[in-house]
N, C-alpha and C positions, 0 to 999 in steps of 0.2 A: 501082793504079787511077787513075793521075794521068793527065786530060784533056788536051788540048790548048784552050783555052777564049779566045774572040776576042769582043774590044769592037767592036761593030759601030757606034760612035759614029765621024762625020763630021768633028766640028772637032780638029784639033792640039792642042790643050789636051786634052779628052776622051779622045784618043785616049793620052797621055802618062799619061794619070792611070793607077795602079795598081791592080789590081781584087782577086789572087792572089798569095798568095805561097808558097813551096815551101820545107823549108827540109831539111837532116838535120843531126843535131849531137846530141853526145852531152849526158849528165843536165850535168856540171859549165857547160857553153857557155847552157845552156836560160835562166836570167833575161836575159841580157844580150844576147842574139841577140832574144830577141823584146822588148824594152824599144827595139831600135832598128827594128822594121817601122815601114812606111809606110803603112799600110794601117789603117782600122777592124775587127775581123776579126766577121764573126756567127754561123761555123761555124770551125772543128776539128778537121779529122779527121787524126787518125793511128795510127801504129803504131809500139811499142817494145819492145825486147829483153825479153823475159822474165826475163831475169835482173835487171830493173829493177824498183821497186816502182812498181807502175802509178797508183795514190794517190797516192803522192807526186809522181809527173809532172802528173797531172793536175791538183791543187793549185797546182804551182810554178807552172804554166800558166795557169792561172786568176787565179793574183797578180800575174804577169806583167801579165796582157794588161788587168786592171784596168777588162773591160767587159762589157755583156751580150753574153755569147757562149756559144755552144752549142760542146759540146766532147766530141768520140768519138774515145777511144782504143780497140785490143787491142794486147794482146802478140804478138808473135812469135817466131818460131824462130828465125829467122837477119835482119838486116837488112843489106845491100850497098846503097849507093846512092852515085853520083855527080851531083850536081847543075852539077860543072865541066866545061863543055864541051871546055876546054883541056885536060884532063889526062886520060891514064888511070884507068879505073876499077882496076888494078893497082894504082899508086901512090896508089889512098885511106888515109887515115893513119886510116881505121876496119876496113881488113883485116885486122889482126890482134886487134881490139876491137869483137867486135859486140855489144858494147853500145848500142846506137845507138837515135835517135828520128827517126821519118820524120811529119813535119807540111803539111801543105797547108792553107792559113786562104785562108778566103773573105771576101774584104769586103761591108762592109753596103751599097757602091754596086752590088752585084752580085745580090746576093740580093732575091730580089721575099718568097716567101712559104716559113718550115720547117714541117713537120708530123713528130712523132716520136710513135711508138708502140712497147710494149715488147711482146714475144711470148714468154708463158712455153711451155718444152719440154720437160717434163714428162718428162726424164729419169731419174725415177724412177720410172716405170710402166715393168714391161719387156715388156710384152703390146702388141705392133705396134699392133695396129688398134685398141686401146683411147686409146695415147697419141695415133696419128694422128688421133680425133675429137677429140680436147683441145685439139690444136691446131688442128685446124680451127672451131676455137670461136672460139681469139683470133685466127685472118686475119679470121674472119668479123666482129671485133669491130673492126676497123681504123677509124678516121675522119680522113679526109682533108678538110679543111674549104675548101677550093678545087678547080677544077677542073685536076689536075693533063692533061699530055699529052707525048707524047716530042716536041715542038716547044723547049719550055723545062722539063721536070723532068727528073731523074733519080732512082730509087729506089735509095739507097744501102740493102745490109741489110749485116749483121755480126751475127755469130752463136756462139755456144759451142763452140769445136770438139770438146769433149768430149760433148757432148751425143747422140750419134748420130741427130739428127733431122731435120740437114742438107737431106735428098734428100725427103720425107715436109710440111717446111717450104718450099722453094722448088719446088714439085709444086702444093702449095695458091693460094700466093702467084700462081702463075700462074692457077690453078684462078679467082680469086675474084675479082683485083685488075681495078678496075673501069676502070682507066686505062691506055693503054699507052705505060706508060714502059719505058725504057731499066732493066733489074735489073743493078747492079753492087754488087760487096764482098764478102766471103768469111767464112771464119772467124778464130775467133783460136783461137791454139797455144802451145806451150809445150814445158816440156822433155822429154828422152825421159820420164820418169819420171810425165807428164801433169803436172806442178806448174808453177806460175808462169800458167796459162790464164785468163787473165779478160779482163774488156773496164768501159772506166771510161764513164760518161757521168755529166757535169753532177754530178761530186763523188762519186759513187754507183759501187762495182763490184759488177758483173751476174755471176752463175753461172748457168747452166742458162734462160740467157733469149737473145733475140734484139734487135734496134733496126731498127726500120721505120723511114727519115726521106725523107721526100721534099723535096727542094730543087725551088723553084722560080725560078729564073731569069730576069730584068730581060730587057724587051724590046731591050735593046742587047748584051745577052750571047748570042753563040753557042759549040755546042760540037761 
């Protein structure tokens, strides 16, 4: 779900400054890769191998970066990523190790306004229409304390992929959401055997829940 994201800022200096950064690198690289950004970071997001403990990324992440920052990981199945334009994605020295951590930090010159809400999915009702009102309880419970708009927000979700509520949860969200943002982010996965599936946020891993977060975006930032 990575943007293409531009400083609409005028002066040379502004324009220079850093707002984003991107990174992939495996668990051992993690303190020492983000002890060198340039950036103040206020969000977080990413995704990392399941085969990794997601705590503990999150954590080292959070030690790391040593500031108020918002921080949303899930697991995944597989991660491939080339961040070097010069090389083949072939030649990544993480193809044969996908272990891997996929990060995008936002900076705080970038960010205007976060809103995060948690949506329980009630995966343990197996009665369709019963768990779909349940949920429709918590879209309906959402508060967005700004006026969000697809001019400058976007509504990131991430969601349980075990959960089976996927389609029942972004059916509502459309249904209710009173603003019209941009909906990107998916689930989180894990191994064939379902194990390793979670999702981290702000020290905390989620089971059987969802993450509402609407970014809103600096009049100098487009996307």
């Amino acid at each position: 779900m990575f943007f293409n994201f531009k400083n609409k800022s005028s002066t040379k200096k502004e324009e220079s400054k850093k707002v984003l950064e991107a990174l992939y690198l495996q668990e051992n690289e993690l303190e020492e890769k983000l002890k060198k950004i340039n950036i103040k970071p206020k969000l977080i997001i990413g995704f990392a191998s399941y085969q990794l403990n997601l705590a503990i990324i999150g954590n080292k992440i959070q030690n790391s970066i040593n500031e108020q920052c918002d921080i949303i990981l899930s697991s995944a199945t597989d991660l491939l990523c080339n961040l070097d334009s010069n090389s083949n994605i072939e030649n990544s020295p993480y193809k044969q190790n996908i272990q891997g951590i996929s990060l995008m930090l936002f900076s705080e010159d970038m960010i205007e306004n976060l809103c995060t809400n948690k949506i329980k999915l009630f995966s343990n009702i197996k009665d369709y229409t019963e768990r779909k009102k349940l949920i429709e309880k918590e879209v309906l419970s959402i508060n967005v304390p700004f006026e969000a708009h697809c001019i400058n927000t976007l509504h990131y979700l991430i969601y349980d992929g075990l959960s089976q509520s996927e389609s029942s949860l972004l059916e509502l969200l459309y249904k209710h959401n009173p603003y019209p943002c941009a909906l990107v982010g998916g689930g989180s996965s894990g191994n064939m055997d379902f194990s390793g599936t979670f999702i981290f946020y702000n020290g905390e891993i989620l089971k059987n829940q969802a993450l509402s977060l609407h970014i809103q975006f600096k009049p100098k930032i487009s996307f």
